[in-house]
N, C-alpha and C positions, 0 to 999 in steps of 0.2 A: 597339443602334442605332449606325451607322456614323457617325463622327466626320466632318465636313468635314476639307478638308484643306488644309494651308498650303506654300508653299515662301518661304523667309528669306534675304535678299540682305543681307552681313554690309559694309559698308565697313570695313574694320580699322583704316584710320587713324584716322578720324577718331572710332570708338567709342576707340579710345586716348588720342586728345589731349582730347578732351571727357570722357572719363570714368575709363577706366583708369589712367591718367596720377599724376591724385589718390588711387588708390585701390590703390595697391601689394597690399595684401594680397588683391584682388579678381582678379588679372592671372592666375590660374590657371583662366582659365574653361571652363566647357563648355558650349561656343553651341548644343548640339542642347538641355543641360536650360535655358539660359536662356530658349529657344525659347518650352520645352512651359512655363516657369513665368509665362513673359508670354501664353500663347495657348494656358491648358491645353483649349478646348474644340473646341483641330483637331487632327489628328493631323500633326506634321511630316514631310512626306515628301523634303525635301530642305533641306539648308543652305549655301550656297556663300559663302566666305570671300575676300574680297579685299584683300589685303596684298602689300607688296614685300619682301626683304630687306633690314633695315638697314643701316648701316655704322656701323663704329668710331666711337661718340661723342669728344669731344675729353677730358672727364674718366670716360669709360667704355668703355673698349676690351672689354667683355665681353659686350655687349649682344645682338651676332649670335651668341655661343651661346646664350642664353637663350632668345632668339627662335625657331632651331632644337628648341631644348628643349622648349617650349612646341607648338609645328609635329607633333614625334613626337608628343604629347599629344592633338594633335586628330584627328590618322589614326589612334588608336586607335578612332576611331568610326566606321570605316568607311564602306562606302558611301554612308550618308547626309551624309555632309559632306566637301565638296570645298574645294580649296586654291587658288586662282587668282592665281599672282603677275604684277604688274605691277614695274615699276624704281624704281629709289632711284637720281634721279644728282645731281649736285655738280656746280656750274659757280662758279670764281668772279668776279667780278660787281663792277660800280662802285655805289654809292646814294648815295642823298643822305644828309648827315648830320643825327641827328636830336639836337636842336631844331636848326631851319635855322640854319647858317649860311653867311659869303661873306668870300673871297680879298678883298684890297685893290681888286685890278681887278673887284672886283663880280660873279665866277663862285661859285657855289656849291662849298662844300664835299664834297668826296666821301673814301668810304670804301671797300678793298676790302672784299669779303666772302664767306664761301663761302655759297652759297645750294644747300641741300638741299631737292628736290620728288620727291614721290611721282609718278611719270607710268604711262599704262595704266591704272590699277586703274580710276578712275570708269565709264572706256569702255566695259571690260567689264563689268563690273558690271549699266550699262546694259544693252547687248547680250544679255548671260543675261538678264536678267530679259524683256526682249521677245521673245524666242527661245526659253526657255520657255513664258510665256504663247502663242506661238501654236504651238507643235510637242509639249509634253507639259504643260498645264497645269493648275494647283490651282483650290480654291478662292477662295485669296486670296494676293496675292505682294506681301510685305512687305518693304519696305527698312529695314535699320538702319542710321541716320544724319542728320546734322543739317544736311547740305551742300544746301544750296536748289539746288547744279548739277544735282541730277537731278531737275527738275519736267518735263522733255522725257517722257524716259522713262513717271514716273509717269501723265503726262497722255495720252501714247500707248498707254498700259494701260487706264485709265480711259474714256477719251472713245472712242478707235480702234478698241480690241479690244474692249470690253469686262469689262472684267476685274477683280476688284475687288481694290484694295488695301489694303497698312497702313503704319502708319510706327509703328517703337519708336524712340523719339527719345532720343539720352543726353544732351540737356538739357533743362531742366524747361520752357522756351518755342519750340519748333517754329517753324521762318521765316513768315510769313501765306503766304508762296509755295508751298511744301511742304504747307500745310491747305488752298488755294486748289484743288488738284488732288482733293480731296474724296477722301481714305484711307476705306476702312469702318469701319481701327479704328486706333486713334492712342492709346498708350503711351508715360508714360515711364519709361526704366529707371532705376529705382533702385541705389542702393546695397545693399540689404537683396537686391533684384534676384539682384544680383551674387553676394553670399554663399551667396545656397542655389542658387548654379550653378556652385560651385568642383568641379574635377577632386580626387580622393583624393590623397592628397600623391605618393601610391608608383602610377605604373601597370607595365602589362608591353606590349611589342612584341615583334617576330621577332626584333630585334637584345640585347632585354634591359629592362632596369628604368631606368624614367623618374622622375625624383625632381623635387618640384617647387622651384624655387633657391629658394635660403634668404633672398635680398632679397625674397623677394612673400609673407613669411610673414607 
């Protein structure tokens, strides 16, 4: 019997700061088996991954190889899973300082800051997914993410097209906004998730052998 079939809209940032973040030894992932191990009864027929290129942290200048590292890791799986990067820029930036406080003449306190934002990725993300849905579409077209910014999207799937969705959510309580959009099937990724969807420590590409960094062990 032919499997129903899925396609998996991956927000990378925010599955990181939500979940991989905490979770070092889990950061070697592979999104097509995390996929089939949240949604083993559709067949995955596409995975689109949406991340930007880091930059040099302030106590870790090492992070954009890793991430690259990581990158070679996921094109080892071919066609089924695509890479869509959006920007990482830095601006820096006056705020208020926290706990409030104020100058003599009664102006508040301010501080410079560099203020790092991922830009693009949501966008597209959206856009694939509705673009998709109405030019090559699945079964069910799943978002991974916990950012309530894409209840447009979802809702223009759902209500507009048609189209039935999901949400695998990497925290344990999903926005009401995000379930308001009525997913078909609504998951959260665990930990344990995580584990039985790590990449082999050692892979191969065209270029050579991929080794997974020794901080995500």
């Amino acid at each position: 019997m032919t499997k129903p079939t899925a396609s998996i809209y991956v927000d990378g940032l925010n599955l990181y700061r939500q979940k991989l973040e905490y979770h070092p030894d889990s950061k070697w992932l592979d999104l097509l088996r995390l996929s089939q191990v949240l949604l083993p009864t559709h067949e995955i027929v596409r995975v689109r991954y949406f991340a930007a290129r880091v930059k040099p942290g302030v106590n870790d200048a090492t992070s954009p190889i890793r991430q690259m590292v990581y990158w070679r890791a996921l094109r080892t799986l071919g066609p089924l899973l695509t890479i869509h990067e959006g920007q990482m820029r830095s601006d820096k930036r006056k705020m208020l300082a926290v706990p409030r406080a104020f100058h003599e003449d009664g102006s508040p306190v301010m501080h410079r800051v560099l203020k790092i934002e991922e830009k693009g990725s949501d966008v597209s993300l959206a856009s694939h997914m509705i673009l998709d849905a109405a030019t090559k579409p699945s079964d069910i077209h799943v978002l991974v993410s916990s950012d309530s910014d894409f209840v447009p999207p979802l809702s223009i799937l759902s209500n507009d097209l048609g189209v039935a969705t999901g949400l695998f959510s990497p925290i344990d309580n999903p926005s009401t906004s995000l379930l308001a959009t009525n997913p078909l099937i609504v998951k959260t990724i665990r930990k344990s998730n995580l584990l039985a969807a790590q990449f082999s420590r050692t892979l191969r590409d065209d270029v050579g052998i991929i080794t997974r960094p020794d901080t995500w062990l």
